[in-house]
C-alpha positions, -999 to 999 in steps of 0.1 A, spaced: -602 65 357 -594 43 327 -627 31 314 -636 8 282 -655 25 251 -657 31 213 -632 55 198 -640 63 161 -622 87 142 -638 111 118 -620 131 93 -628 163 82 -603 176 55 -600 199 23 -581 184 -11 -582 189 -46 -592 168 -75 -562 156 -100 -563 136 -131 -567 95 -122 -541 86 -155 -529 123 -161 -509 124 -196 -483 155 -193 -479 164 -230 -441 169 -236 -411 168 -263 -387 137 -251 -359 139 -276 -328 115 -273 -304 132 -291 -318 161 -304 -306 193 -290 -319 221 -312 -343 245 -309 -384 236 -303 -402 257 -323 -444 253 -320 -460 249 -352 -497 240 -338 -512 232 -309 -544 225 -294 -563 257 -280 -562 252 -237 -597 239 -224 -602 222 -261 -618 188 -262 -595 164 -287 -604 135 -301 -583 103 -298 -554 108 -323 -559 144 -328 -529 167 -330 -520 183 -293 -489 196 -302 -466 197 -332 -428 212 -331 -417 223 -367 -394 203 -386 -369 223 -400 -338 224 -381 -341 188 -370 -342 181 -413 -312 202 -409 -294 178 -382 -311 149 -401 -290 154 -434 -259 163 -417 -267 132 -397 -272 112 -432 -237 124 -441 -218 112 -414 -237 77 -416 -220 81 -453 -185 90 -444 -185 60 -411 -194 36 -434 -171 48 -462 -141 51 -436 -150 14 -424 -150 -3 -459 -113 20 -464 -104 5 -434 -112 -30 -443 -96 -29 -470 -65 -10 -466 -64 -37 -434 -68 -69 -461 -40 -48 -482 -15 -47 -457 -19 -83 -444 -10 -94 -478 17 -72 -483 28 -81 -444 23 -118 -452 46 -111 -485 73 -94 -466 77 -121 -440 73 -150 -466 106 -135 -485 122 -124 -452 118 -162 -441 130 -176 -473 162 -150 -471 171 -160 -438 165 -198 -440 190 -189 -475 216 -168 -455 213 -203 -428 219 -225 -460 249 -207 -469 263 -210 -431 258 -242 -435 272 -246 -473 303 -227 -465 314 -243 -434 307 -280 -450 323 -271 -487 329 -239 -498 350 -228 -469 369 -263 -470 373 -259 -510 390 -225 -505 418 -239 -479 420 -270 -504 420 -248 -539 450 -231 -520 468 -263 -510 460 -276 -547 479 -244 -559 509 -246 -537 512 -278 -541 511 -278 -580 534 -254 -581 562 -266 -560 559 -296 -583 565 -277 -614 594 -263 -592 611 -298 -587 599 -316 -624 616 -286 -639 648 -289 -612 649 -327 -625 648 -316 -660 675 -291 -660 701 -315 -645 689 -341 -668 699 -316 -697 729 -308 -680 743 -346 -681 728 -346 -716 748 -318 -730 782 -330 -717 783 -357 -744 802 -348 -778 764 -353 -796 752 -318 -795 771 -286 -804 785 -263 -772 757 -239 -790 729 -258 -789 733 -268 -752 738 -232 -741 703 -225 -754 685 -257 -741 700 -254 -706 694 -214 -704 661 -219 -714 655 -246 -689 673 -227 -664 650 -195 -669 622 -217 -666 630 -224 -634 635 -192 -622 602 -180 -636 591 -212 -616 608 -202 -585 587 -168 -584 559 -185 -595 562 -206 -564 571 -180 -540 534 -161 -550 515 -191 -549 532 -195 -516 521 -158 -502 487 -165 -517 481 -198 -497 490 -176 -469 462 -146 -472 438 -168 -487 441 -188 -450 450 -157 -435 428 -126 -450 402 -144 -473 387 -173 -458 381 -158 -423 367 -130 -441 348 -147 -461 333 -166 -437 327 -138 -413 311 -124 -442 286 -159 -446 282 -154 -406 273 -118 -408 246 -124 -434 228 -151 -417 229 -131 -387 218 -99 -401 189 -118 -420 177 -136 -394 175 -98 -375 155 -82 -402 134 -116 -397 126 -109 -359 122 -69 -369 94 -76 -393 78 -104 -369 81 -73 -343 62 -48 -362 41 -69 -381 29 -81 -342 24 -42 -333 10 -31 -369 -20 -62 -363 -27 -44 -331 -31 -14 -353 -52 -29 -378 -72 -43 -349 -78 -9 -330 -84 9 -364 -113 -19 -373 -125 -15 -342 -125 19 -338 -138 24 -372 -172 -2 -365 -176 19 -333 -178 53 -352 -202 37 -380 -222 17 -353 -229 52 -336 -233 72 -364 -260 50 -369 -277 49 -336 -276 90 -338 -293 88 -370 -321 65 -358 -325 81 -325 -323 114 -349 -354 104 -365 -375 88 -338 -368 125 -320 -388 135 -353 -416 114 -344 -415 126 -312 -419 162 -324 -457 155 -329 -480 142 -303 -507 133 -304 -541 125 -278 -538 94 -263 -578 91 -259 -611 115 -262 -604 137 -231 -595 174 -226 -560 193 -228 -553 225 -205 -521 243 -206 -490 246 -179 -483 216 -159 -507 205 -129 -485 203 -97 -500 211 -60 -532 216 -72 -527 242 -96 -514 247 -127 -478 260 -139 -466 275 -169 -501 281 -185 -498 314 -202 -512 317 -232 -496 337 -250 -465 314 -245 -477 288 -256 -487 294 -296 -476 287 -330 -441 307 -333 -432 306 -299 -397 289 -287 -407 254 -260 -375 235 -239 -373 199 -240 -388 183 -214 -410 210 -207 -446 202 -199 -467 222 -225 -502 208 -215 -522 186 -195 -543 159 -206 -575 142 -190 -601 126 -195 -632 139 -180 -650 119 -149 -615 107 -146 -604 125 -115 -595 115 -78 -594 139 -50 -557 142 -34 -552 153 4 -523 167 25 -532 154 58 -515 159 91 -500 129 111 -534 127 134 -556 126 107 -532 103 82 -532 73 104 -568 76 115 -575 61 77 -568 33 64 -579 21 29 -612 10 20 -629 37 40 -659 52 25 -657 92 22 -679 116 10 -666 145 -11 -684 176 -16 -669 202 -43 -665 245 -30 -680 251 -71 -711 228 -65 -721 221 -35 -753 202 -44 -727 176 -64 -717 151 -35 -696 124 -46 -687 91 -28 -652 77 -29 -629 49 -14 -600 60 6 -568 44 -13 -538 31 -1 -509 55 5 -475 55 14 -466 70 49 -438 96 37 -441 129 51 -437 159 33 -421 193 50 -442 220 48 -450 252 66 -475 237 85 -451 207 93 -453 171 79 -478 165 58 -489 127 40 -502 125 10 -538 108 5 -561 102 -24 -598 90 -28 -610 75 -53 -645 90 -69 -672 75 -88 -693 97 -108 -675 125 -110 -691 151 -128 -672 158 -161 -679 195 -154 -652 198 -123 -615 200 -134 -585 192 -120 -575 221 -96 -606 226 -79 -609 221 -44 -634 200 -24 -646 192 13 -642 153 22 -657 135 53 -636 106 57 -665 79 78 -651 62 107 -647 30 103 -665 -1 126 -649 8 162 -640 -20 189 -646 -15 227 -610 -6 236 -594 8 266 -591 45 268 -573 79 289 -572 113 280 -551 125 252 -538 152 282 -527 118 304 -500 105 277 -471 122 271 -435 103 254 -455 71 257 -457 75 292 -486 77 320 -490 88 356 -503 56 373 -518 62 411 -510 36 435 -510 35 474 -477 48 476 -485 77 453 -479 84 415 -459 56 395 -447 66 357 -462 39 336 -451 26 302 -477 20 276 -481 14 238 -512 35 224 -532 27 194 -562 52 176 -573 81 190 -594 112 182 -591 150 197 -602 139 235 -589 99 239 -563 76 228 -567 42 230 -544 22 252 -533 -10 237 -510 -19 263 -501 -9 297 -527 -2 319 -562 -22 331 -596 -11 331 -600 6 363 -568 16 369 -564 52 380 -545 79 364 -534 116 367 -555 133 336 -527 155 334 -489 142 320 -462 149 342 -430 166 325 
């Protein structure tokens, strides 16, 4: 018969007590890759003072990485300032180079110009000039020799005197004649042969100028991209070389830790309730750590809180804010009352199956008990409302056997708390409603 009535779930469970702020005393370094040798370290179960020394790593072979470090800060910087400089060197000499290149070729241009507006035309005129000149002398000295020839048939002059004066005007011809005839066969290669050489010389010049010009624009354009990438690259070697060195030495400060408060260190790290790692005699001046490696545990005593691995049943039957009393194996006679806090729901696999993880807080925790040691918790129900309850045995997949006149119905129902006999029915099923105490399959 489903019936009304108070379910309140009590939790009976076993945990451990952990640090509240545990402080895992390890080496961190950045950069620093060498080896961690101890050079002191606080005995295990020693109580520090704030600031005291918990564990030191010695120096040396970090020094060693330091000044190498140093050097290569040197050399970065020194390669940067080369750079810069050999860069500012280059642009001048780049920026000279184009400057005369530019002048040349605007030049070789001029003289394009220049020869095909005067110096081409005066070498075609100079030719014509020549030619010309000469065939005049040709003709004045053709005029003159018949003049002489009319002169010397007059009785005046001797038949001696006129054979001189009209040979020698006669051979003056001649040499006039050839004169003429290489003037004439000059004209013709200088129109021929020297001009059009000349000015595909002129034309040849400007062109091969103005080629050098766009060569040197070329790898000027390429060299910039050069000087750019070699800056660049340059300010990224320093800039790192820098941050190694200061992450170098903050690694050094790191070597030496120290306690963050008054509290109490114990060696290994403090996983699952126990501690890992703790040997002793692994853990003194001499001996070889790995970074990262927890060395020791720090707490501060009366700190703790007690952690739980509960099953699914008993994980949902608390919620936070419930008072519990905790009751350590050691002492017995030392109860302590805590405050159920809130945890995630996240199941861990374990042999037993899932597990959630729960802790309670404690007040006065007695500085004597450590982390590690195990206590008994009774987890008080809290304020329970009349609710509707069945069997545990009558639900099965969320599912009920409901009786009716025609015989047994499956019911749907949502359920809510429940302890080891009932489980509350949130929705579903009415008071009074009748049901087989026994789920069907």
């Amino acid at each position: 018969m489903v019936h009304r009535g108070s379910l309140a779930a009590e939790v009976e469970a076993q945990g451990y007590f952990e640090p509240e702020e545990p402080f895992d005393v390890r080496v961190r370094p950045k950069v620093y890759s060498g080896e961690m040798t101890i050079k002191a370290i606080a005995p295990n179960a020693s109580h520090v003072k704030k600031g005291d020394v918990l564990l030191e790593i010695d120096p040396a072979t970090i020094d060693k990485q330091l000044a190498a470090s140093e050097n290569e800060v040197a050399a970065a910087h020194a390669a940067l300032t080369r750079a810069e400089t050999d860069v500012k060197i280059e642009q001048e000499q780049e920026d000279l180079a184009l400057k005369m290149q530019t002048e040349a070729t605007q030049r070789a241009e001029d003289e394009v110009k220049w020869f095909k507006d005067v110096d081409g035309p005066d070498i075609l005129l100079e030719a014509d000039e020549g030619l010309k000149n000469v065939k005049a002398n040709v003709d004045d000295q053709q005029d003159e020799l018949d003049e002489l020839k009319k002169m010397y048939k007059s009785d005046d002059l001797t038949t001696d005197t006129a054979d001189i004066v009209v040979k020698r005007a006669v051979r003056n011809l001649d040499n006039l004649k050839i004169a003429l005839k290489i003037a004439t066969e000059h004209t013709d290669k200088v129109k021929s042969v020297v001009y059009p050489a000349r000015k595909q010389q002129v034309l040849e010049a400007a062109k091969q100028s103005e080629q050098q010009l766009a060569a040197i624009k070329s790898a000027q354009a390429q060299s910039k991209v050069l000087h750019v990438t070699g800056i660049v690259t340059a300010t990224a070697n320093t800039k790192a070389a820098d941050e190694h060195l200061a992450d170098l030495k903050a690694d050094k400060e790191k070597l030496t830790i120290v306690a963050p408060a008054d509290g109490v260190v114990l060696y290994g790290q403090f996983t699952g309730g126990a501690f890992q790692n703790s040997d002793e005699r692994s853990l003194r001046s001499g001996e070889h750590i790995a970074a990262q490696q927890v060395v020791m545990s720090f707490y501060t005593p009366g700190k703790l809180r007690l952690h739980l691995d509960l099953p699914e049943s008993k994980f949902f039957a608390i919620h936070p804010g419930l008072a519990a009393t905790i009751v350590p194996v050691a002492y017995p006679e030392s109860k302590i009352e805590g405050t159920c806090d809130h945890s995630a729901a996240i199941d861990v696999s374990t042999q037993q199956g899932p597990q959630y993880n729960l802790t309670i807080s404690c007040r006065n925790v007695d500085a004597k008990l450590v982390p590690g040691m195990r206590a008994n918790v009774h987890v008080h129900p809290a304020d329970s409302q009349i609710a509707i309850l069945v069997p545990k045995s009558a639900v099965a997949d969320g599912h009920v056997w409901l009786k009716t006149e025609d015989g047994v119905e499956r019911k749907d129902v949502v359920i809510g708390k429940a302890d080891d006999k009932q489980v509350e029915i949130q929705k579903g099923l009415n008071e009074g409603d009748e049901i087989l105490v026994e789920a069907q399959k």
